[in-house]
DSSP file (Angstrom, degrees, kcal/mol; ACC not computed):
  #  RESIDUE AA STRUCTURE BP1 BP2  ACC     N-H-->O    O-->H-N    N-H-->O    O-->H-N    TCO  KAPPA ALPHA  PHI   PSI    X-CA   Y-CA   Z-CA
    1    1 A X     >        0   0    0      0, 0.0     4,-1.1     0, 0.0     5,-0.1   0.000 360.0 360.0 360.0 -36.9   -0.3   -0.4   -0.9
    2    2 A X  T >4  +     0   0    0      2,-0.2     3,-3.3     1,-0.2     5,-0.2   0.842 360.0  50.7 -30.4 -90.6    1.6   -2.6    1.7
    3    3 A X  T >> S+     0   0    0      1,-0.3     3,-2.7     2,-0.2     4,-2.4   0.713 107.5  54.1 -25.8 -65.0    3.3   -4.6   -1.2
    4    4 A X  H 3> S+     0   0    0      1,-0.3     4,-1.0     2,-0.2    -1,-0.3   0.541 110.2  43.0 -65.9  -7.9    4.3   -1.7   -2.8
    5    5 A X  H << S+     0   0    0     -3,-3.3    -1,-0.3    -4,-1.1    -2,-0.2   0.452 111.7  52.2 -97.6  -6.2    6.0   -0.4    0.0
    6    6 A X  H <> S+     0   0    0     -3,-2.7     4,-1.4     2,-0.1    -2,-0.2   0.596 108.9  52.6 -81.2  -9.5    7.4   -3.3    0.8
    7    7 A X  H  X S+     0   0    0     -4,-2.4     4,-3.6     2,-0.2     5,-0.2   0.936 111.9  47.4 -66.7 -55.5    8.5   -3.4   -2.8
    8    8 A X  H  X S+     0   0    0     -4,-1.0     4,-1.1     1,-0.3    -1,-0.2   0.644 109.9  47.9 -59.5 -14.5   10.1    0.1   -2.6
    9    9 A X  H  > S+     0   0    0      2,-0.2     4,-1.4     1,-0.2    -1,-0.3   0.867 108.5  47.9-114.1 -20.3   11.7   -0.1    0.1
   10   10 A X  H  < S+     0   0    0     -4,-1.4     4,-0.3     1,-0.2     9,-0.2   0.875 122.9  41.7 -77.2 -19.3   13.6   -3.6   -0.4
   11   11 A X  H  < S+     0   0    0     -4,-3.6     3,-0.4     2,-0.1    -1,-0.2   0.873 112.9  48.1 -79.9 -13.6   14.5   -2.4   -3.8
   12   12 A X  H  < S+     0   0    0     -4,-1.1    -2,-0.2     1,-0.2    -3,-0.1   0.621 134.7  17.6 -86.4 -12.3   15.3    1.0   -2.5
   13   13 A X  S  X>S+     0   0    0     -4,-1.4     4,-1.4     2,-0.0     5,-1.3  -0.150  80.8 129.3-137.2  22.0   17.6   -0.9    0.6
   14   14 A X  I  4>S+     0   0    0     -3,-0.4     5,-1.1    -4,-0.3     6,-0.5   0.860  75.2  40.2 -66.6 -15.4   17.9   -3.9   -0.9
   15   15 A X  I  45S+     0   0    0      4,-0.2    -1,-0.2    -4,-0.2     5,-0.2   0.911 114.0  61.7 -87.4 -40.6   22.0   -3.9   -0.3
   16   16 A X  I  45S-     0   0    0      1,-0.1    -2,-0.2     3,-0.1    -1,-0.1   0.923 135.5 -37.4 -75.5 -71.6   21.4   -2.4    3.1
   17   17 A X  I  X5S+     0   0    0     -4,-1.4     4,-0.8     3,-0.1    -3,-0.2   0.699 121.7  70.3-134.2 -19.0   19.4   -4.8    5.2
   18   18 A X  I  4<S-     0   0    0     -5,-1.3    -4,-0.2     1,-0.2    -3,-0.1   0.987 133.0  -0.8 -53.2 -48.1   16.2   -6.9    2.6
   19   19 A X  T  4<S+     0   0    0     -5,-1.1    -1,-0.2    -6,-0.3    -4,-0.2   0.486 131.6  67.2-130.6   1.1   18.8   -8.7    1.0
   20   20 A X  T  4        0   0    0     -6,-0.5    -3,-0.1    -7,-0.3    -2,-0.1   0.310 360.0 360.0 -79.3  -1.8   22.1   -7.5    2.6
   21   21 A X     <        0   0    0     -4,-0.8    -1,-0.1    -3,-0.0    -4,-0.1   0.179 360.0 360.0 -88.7 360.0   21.7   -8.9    6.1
């Protein structure tokens, strides 16, 4: 369930800080 909340939430923020930082 981790994964999949890590999933959601870098697609769900990817601009803002997973992959926008």
């Amino acid at each position: 369930m981790i994964s999949t909340l890590r999933i959601f939430t870098c697609s769900y923020n990817a601009r803002l800080w997973c992959c926008g930082n």
